[in-house]
C-alpha atoms as one frame of an Amber mdcrd trajectory, in Angstrom:
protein
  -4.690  -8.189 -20.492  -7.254  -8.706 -17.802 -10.320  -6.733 -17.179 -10.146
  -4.275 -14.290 -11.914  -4.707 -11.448 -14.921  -1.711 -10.598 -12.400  -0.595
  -7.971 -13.530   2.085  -5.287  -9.877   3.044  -5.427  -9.781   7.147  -6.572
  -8.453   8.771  -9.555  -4.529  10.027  -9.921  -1.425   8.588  -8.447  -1.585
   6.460  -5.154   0.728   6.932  -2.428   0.241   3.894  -0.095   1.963   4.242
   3.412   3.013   0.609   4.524   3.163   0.863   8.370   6.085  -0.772  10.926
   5.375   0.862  14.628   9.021  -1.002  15.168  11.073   2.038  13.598   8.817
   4.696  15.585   9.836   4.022  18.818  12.026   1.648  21.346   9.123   0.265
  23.091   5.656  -1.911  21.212   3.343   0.499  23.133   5.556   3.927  22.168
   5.666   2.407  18.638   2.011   1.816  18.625   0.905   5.170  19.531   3.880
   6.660  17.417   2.250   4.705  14.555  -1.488   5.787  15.431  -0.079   9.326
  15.246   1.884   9.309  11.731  -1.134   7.508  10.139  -3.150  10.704  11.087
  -0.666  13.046   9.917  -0.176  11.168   6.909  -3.680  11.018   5.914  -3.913
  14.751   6.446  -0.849  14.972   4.283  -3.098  13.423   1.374  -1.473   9.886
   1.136  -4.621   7.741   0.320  -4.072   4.449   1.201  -2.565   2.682   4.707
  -1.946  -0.497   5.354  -1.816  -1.562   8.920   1.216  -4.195   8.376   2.119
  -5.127  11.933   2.296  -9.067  11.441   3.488  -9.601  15.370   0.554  -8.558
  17.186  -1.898 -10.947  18.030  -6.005 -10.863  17.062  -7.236  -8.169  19.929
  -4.262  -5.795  19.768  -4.003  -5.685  15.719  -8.200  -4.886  16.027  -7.382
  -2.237  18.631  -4.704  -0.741  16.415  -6.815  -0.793  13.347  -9.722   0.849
  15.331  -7.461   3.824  16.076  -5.934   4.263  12.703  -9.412   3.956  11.212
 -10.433   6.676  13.814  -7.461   8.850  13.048  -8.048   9.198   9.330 -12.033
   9.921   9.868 -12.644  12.846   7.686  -9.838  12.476   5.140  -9.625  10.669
   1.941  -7.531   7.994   3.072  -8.345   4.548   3.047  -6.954   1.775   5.553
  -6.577  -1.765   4.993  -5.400  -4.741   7.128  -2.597  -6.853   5.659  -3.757
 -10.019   5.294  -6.023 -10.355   8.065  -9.838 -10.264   6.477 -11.301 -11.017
  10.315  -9.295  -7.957  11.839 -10.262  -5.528   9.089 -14.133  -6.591   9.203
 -14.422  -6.332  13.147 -12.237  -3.382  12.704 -13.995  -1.465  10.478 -11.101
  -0.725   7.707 -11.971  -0.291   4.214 -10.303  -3.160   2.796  -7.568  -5.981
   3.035  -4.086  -6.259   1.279  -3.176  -9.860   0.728   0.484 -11.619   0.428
   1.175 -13.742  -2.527   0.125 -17.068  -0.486  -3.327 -15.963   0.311  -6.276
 -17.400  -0.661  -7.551 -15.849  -3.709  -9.152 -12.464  -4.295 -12.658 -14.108
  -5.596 -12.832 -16.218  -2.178 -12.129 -13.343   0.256 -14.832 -11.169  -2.133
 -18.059 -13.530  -0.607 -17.151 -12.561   2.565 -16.555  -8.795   2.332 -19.459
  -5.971   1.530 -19.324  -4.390  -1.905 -16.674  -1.820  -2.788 -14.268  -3.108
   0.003 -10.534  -2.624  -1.282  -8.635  -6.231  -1.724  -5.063  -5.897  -3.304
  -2.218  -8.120  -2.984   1.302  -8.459  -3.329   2.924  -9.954  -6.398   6.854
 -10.442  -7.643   6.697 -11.171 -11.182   5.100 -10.652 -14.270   3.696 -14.282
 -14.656   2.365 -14.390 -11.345   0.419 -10.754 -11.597  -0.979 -11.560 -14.668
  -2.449 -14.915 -13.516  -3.657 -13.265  -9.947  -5.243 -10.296 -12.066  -6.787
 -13.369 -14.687  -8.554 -14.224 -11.605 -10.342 -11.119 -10.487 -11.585  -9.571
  -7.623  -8.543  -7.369  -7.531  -8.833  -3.649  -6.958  -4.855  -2.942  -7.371
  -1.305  -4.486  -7.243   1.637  -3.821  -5.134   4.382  -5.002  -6.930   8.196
  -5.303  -5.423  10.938  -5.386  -4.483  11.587  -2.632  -7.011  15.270  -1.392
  -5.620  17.278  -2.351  -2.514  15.222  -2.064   0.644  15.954  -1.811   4.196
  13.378  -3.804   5.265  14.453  -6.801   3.156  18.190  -6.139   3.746  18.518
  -9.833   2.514  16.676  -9.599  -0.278  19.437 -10.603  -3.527  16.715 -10.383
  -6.125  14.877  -7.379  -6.908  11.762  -6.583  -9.869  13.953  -3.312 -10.990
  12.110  -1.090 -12.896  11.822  -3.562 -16.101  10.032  -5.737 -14.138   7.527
  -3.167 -12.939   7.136  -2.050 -16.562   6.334  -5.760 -17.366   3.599  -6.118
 -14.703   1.753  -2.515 -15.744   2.094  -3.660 -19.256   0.180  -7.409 -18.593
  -2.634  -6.545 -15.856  -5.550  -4.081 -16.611  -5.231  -3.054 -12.577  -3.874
  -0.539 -11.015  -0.265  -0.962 -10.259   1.999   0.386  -7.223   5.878  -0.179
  -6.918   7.344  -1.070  -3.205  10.743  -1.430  -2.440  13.218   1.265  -2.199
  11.530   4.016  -3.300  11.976   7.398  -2.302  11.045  10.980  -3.321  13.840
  10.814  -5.790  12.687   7.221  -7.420   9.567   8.121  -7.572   9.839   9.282
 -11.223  11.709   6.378 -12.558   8.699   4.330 -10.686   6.203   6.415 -12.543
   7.925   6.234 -16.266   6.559   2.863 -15.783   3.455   3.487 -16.053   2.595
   2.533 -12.310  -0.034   4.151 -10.571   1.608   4.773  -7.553   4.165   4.186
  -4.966   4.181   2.242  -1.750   6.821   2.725   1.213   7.641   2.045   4.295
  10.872   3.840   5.135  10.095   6.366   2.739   7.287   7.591   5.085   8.200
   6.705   9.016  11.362   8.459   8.232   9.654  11.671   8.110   7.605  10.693
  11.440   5.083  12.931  12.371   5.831  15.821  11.054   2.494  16.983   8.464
   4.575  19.687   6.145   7.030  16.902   5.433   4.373  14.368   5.210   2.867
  16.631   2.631   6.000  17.965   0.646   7.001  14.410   0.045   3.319  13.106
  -1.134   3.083  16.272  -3.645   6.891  15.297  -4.532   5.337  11.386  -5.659
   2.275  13.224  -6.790   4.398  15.364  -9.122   6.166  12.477 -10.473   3.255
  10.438 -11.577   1.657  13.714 -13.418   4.339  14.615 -15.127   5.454  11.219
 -16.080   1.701  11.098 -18.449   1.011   7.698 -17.374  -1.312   8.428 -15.009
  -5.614   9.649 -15.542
């Protein structure tokens, strides 16, 4: 098992909102501000990590978006990161980066960021988080597809929840499952032993609405307590 990281990430179960302005509204600018506004709600709601995953915008409109997420979660616990875009969430001021399976390594992107910046990244097997997690510079996993997913309609291969177990049980990190999961999943997710749970659906669905932002996070919340897997 690998060593874990020092992470800055905090203590319980994670709920990670994984963002797509494209189901908020009809329109990129309606979607964008539609996005700006659920981030804030959702941070208020308690979820504790965002990332800003909104691969078809280009360099100055991704910063500008990240600037007003970072501004709308000012004051709560929540922390936002930049999928795989180290640049945007420098300039931007986020608190970290999540990177895809092809980016560079973890220990690379770590002599370019300050100290206690979050880097994750996104694995898809066992073999391939325990090898990632050998390498260090990790601060936590995100680990999919766990169960059929509308945003990977296509998607004929999933981890199921055996394959989650497999990755908790190999990497000494901190572990989220993404894919399908929902209020009601949430407890097979956290018999696991994952730390958390990452959506995207599972969150825009609710749109801005802060009581049912905040009954679904204690709903996750719940799940990973009573599941005993999680400090």
């Amino acid at each position: 098992m690998a060593r874990e990281w020092n992470s800055p990430l905090p203590a319980g179960a994670l709920c990670c909102l994984v963002t797509d302005r494209h189901r908020l509204a009809t329109s990129s600018d309606e979607g964008q501000a539609g996005l700006v506004a659920l981030v804030g709600a959702a941070a208020t709601a308690g979820v504790n990590l965002i990332q800003i995953r909104e691969r078809d915008l280009d360099s100055r409109r991704l910063c500008e978006l990240v600037r007003s997420c970072v501004h709308a979660t000012a004051g709560s616990q929540a922390r936002v990161v930049v999928n795989d875009r180290v640049d945007v969430a420098l300039a931007a001021g986020a608190e970290g980066v999540h990177l895809r399976s092809d980016s560079p390594p973890a220990t690379r992107v770590r002599h370019i960021v300050p100290p206690r910046f979050l880097v994750g990244r996104s694995v898809h097997g066992a073999r391939e988080a325990e090898r990632v997690a050998a390498d260090g510079g990790l601060d936590y996993l995100i680990a999919g597809t766990v169960f059929p997913s509308g945003s990977k309609p296509d998607e004929t291969e999933f981890l199921g929840l055996d394959g989650l177990r497999a990755i908790v049980e190999r990497v000494g990190l901190p572990v989220l499952g993404i894919g399908g999961v929902t209020a009601e999943t949430a407890a097979d997710v956290a018999g696991t032993g994952a730390r958390g749970a990452a959506a995207i659906a599972m969150f825009c669905e609710t749109g801005v609405d802060t009581r049912r932002l905040e009954q679904t996070v204690r709903s996750i919340r719940r799940s990973f307590d009573t599941s005993g897997r999680v400090p």
